[in-house]
C-alpha positions as CSV (number, residue, x, y, z in Angstrom):
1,X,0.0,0.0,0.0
2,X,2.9,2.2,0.8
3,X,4.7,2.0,-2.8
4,X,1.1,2.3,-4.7
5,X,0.8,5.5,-2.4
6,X,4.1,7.1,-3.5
7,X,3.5,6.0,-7.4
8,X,0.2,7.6,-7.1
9,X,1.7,10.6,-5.5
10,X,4.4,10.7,-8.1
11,X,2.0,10.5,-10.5
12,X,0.2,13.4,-9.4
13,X,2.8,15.8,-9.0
14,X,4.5,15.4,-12.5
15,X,1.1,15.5,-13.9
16,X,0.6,18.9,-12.6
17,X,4.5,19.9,-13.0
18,X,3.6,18.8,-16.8
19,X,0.4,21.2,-17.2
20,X,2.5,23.7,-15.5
21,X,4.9,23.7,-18.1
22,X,2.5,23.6,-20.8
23,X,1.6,26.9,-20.2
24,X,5.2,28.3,-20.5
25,X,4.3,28.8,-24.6
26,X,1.4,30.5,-24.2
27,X,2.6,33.2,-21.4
28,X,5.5,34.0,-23.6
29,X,3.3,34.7,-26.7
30,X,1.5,36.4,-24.5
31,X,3.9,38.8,-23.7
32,X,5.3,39.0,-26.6
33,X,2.0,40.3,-28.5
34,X,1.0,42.6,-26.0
35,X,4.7,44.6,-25.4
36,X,6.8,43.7,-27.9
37,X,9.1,42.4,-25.6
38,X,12.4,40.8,-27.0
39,X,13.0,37.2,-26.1
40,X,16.5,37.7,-23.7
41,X,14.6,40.4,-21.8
42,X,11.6,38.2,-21.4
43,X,13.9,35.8,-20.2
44,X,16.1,37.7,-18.2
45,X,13.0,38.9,-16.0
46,X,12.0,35.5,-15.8
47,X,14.9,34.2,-14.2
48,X,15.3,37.5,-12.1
49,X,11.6,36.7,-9.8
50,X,12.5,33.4,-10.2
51,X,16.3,33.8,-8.6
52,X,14.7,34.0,-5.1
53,X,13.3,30.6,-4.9
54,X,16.5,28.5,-6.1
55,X,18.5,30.6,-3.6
56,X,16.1,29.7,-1.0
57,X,15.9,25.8,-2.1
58,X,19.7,26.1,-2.5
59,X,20.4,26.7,1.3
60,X,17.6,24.3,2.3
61,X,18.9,21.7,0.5
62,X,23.0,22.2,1.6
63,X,22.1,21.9,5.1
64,X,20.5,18.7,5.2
65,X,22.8,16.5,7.6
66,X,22.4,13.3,4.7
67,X,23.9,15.5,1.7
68,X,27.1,14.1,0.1
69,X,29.9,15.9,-0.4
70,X,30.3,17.3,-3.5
71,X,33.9,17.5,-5.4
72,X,35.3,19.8,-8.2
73,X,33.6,17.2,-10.8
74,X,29.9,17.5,-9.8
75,X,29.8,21.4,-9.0
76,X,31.1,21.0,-13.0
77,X,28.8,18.9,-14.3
78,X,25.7,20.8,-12.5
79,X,27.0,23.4,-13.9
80,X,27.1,22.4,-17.3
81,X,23.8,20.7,-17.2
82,X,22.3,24.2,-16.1
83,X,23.8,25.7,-18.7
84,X,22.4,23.1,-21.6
85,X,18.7,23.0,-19.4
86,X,17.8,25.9,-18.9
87,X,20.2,28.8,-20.3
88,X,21.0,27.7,-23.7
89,X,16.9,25.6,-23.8
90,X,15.6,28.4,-22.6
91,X,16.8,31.1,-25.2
92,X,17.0,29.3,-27.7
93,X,13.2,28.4,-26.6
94,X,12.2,31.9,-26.0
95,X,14.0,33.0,-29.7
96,X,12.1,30.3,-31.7
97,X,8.3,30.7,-30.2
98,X,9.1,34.6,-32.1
99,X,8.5,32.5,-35.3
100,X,6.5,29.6,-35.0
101,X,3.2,28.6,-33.0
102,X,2.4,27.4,-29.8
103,X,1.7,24.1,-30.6
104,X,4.0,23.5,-33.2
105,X,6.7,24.4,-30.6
106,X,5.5,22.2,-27.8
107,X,5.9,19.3,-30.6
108,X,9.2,19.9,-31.7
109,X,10.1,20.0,-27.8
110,X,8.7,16.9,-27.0
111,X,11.6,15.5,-29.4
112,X,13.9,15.4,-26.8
113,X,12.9,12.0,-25.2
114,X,13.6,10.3,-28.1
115,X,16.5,12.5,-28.6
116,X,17.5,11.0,-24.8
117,X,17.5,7.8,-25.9
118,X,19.6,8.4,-29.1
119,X,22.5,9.7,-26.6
120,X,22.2,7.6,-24.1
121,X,22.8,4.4,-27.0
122,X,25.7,6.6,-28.4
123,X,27.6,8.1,-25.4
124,X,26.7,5.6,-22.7
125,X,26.1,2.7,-24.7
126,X,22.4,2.1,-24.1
127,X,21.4,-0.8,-26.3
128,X,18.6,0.7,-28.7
129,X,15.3,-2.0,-28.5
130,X,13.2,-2.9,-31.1
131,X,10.2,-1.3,-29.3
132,X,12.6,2.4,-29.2
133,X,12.9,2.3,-32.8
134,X,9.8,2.1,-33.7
135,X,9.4,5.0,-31.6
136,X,11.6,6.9,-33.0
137,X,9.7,6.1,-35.6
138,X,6.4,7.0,-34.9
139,X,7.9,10.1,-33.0
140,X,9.9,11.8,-36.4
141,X,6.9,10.5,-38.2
142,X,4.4,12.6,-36.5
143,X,6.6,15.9,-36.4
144,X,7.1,15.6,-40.0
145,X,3.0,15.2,-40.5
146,X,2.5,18.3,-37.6
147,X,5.3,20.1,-39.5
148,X,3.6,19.6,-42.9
149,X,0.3,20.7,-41.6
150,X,1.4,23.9,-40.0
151,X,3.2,25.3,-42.9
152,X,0.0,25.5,-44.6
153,X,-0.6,28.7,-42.4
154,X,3.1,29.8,-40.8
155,X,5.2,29.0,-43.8
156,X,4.7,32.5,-45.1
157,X,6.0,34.2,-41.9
158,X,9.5,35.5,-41.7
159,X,12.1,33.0,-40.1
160,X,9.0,30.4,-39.4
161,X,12.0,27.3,-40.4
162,X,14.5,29.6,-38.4
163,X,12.4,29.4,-35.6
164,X,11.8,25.6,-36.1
165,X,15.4,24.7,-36.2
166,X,15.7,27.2,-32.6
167,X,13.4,24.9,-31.1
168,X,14.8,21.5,-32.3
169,X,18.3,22.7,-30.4
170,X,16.0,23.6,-27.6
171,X,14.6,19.8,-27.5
172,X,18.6,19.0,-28.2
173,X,20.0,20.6,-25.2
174,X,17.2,19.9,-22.7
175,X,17.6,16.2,-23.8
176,X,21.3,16.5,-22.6
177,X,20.2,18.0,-19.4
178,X,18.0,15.0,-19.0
179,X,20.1,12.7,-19.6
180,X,22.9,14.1,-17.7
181,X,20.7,14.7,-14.6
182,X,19.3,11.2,-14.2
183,X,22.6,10.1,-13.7
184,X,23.7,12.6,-11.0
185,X,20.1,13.4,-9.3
186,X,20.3,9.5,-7.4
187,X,23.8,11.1,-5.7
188,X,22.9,14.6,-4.7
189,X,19.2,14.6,-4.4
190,X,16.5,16.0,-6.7
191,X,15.7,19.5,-4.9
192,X,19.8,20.2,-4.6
193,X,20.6,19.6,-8.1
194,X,17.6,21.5,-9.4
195,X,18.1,24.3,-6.9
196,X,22.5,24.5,-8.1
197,X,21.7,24.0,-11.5
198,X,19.0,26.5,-11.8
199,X,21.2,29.2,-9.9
200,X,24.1,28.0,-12.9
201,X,21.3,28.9,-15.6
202,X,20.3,31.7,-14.0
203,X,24.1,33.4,-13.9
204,X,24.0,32.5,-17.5
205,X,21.2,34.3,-18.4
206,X,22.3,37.3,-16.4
207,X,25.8,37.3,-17.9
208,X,24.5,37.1,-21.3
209,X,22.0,40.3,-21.0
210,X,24.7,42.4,-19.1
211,X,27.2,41.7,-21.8
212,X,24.5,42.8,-24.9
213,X,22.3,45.1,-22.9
214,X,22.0,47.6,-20.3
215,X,20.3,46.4,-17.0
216,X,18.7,50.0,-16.7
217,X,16.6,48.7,-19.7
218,X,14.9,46.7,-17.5
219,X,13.3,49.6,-15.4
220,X,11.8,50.3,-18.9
221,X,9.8,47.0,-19.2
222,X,8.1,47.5,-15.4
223,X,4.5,46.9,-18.0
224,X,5.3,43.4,-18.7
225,X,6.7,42.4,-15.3
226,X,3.5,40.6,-14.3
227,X,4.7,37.9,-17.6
228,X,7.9,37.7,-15.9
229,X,6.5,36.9,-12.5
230,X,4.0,34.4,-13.9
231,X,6.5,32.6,-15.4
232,X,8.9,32.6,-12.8
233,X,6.5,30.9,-10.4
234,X,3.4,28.6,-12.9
235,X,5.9,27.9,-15.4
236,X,9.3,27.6,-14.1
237,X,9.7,27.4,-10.0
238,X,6.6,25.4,-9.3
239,X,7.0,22.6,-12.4
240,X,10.7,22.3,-12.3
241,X,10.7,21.3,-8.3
242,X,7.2,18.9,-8.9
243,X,8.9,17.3,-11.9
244,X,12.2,16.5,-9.7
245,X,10.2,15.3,-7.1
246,X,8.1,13.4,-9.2
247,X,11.2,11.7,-11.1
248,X,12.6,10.9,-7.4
249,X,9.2,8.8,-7.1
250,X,8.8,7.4,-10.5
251,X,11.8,7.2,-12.2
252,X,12.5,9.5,-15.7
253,X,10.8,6.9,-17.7
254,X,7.4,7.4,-16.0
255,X,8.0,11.1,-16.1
256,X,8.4,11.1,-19.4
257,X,5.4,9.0,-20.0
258,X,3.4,11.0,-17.7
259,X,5.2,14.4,-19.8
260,X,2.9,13.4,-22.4
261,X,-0.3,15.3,-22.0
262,X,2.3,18.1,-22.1
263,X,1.2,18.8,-26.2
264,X,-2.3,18.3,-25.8
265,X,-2.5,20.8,-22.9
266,X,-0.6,23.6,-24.9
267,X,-2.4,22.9,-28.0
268,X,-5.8,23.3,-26.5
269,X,-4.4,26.6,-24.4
270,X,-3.1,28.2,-27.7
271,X,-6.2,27.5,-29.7
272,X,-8.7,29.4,-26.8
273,X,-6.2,32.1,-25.8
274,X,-3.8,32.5,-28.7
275,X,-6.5,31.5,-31.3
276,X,-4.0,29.4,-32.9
277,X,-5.9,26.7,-35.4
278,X,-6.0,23.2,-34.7
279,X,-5.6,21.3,-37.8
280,X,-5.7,17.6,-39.3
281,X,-1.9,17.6,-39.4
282,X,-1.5,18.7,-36.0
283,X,-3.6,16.1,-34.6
284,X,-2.4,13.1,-36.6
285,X,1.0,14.1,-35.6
286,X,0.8,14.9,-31.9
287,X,-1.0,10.9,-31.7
288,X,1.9,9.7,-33.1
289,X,4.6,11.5,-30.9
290,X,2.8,10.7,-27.9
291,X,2.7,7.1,-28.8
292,X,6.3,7.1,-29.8
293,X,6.9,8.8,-26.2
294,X,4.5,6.2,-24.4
295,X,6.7,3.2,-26.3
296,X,10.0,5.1,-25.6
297,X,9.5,4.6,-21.8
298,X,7.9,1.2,-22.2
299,X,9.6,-1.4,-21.4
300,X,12.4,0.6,-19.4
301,X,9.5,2.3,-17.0
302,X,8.2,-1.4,-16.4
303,X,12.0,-2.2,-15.6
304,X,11.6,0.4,-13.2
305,X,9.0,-0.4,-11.4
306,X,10.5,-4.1,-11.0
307,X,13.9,-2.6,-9.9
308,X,11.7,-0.5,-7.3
309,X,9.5,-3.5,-5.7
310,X,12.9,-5.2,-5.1
């Protein structure tokens, strides 16, 4: 009763960590039709209200009496997994969403578990099954169909491949922060990593405006502050602490699984507040993503759960 209690409470919380970052799209198109706003500024006030927070988790999380130690090598590779997650994700994110739809972005995104699975099999050596290819598959298969579909009404926008190819490096270098995190998360802990890797993506961000832009600009953009504050807490603080929480319960396979309504959710959002159209396409191609997510974590979630009852 105990384990179907924490599965079920694993569950939940990456269920609404998912939603929550479903709505990340959709706040940032927001913003951007209603100032102007450019996409490092956006992001820069982002990460500004949401700076607080990982400081706060950061000195929780060092003072607990069962943290181990941590060497030159893992303050490195947090580091470098911030910068890939959510510096490098994140603007590359922010850049392409300029160009493309909601839900066409929120596709391409969800590349990056098959994309995990690709460098686990060619960096760690992960024997590909017969089940992942055919996820892969299905996966490439249905963002080639979405793809198809939505340049029937975005082709004829400036940049609109630009923007695509922004968000496929997005779904590139979150899959490496993935991928790099489930192996370091089971020896520092979920909130510690997410709390020093966020702070890592965070400097980034900051480094990167103050080098191209004045901070006084950002006294200027007080009108969209209440963009940067929403997605500081629904879209980034709140999801990214459930979702490592939720992987500690469940295992990345489950999340991943679980990641799926992720799309759907953003679809739906950007077709009643964006007014985005939801075409044949679209459809077709986000059933076969989502199945080639659901057999990408398979067999190695029901692994999991074995592994766990033992």
């Amino acid at each position: 009763m105990s384990r179907k209690n924490i599965s079920f409470a694993g569950f939940i919380i990456c269920l609404i960590g998912s939603l929550l970052f479903s709505t990340k799209a959709i706040i940032v198109k927001l913003a951007f039709a209603d100032s102007g706003v450019d996409a490092l500024t956006l992001l820069t006030i982002r990460m500004a209200f949401s700076l607080p927070f990982f400081l706060a988790a950061a000195f929780w999380s060092a003072n607990k009496n069962a943290n181990a130690k941590l060497g030159l090598r893992q303050y490195l590779q947090i580091v470098l997994l911030g910068l890939f997650g959510y510096y490098l994700s994140s603007y590359f994110d922010f850049v392409g969403l300029q160009y493309i739809s909601a839900g066409l972005e929120r596709l391409i995104l969800f590349l990056y578990p098959s994309i995990v699975v690709l460098i686990n099999a060619f960096f760690f050596r992960q024997r590909i099954t017969r089940i992942q290819l055919i996820a892969l598959l299905l996966t490439y298969l249905g963002i080639g169909l979405a793809y198809y579909g939505e340049m029937q009404f975005d082709a004829a926008y400036p940049n609109f491949v630009w923007g695509s190819m922004l968000i496929f490096l997005c779904s590139i270098t979150y899959a490496i922060y993935i991928a790099g995190s489930g192996r370091i998360i089971p020896y520092i802990g979920p909130s510690r990593f997410t709390a020093y890797s966020m702070l890592a993506a965070t400097a980034g961000i900051f480094i990167h405006f103050g080098v191209s832009r004045n901070y006084t600009e950002l006294m200027a953009t007080a009108g969209i502050w209440q963009y940067g504050l929403l997605l500081a807490i629904a879209a980034t603080v709140l999801p990214t602490f459930l979702i490592a929480a939720g992987m500690s319960r469940i295992g990345s396979n489950n999340v991943a699984i679980i990641s799926s309504i992720g799309p759907v959710s953003t679809i739906l959002q950007a077709h009643w507040l964006l007014g985005e159209p939801i075409h044949s396409g679209q459809i077709t191609g986000t059933v076969l993503v989502i199945a080639g997510v659901l057999l990408t974590g398979w067999k190695s979630g029901a692994a999991q759960i074995v592994q766990d009852r033992r």
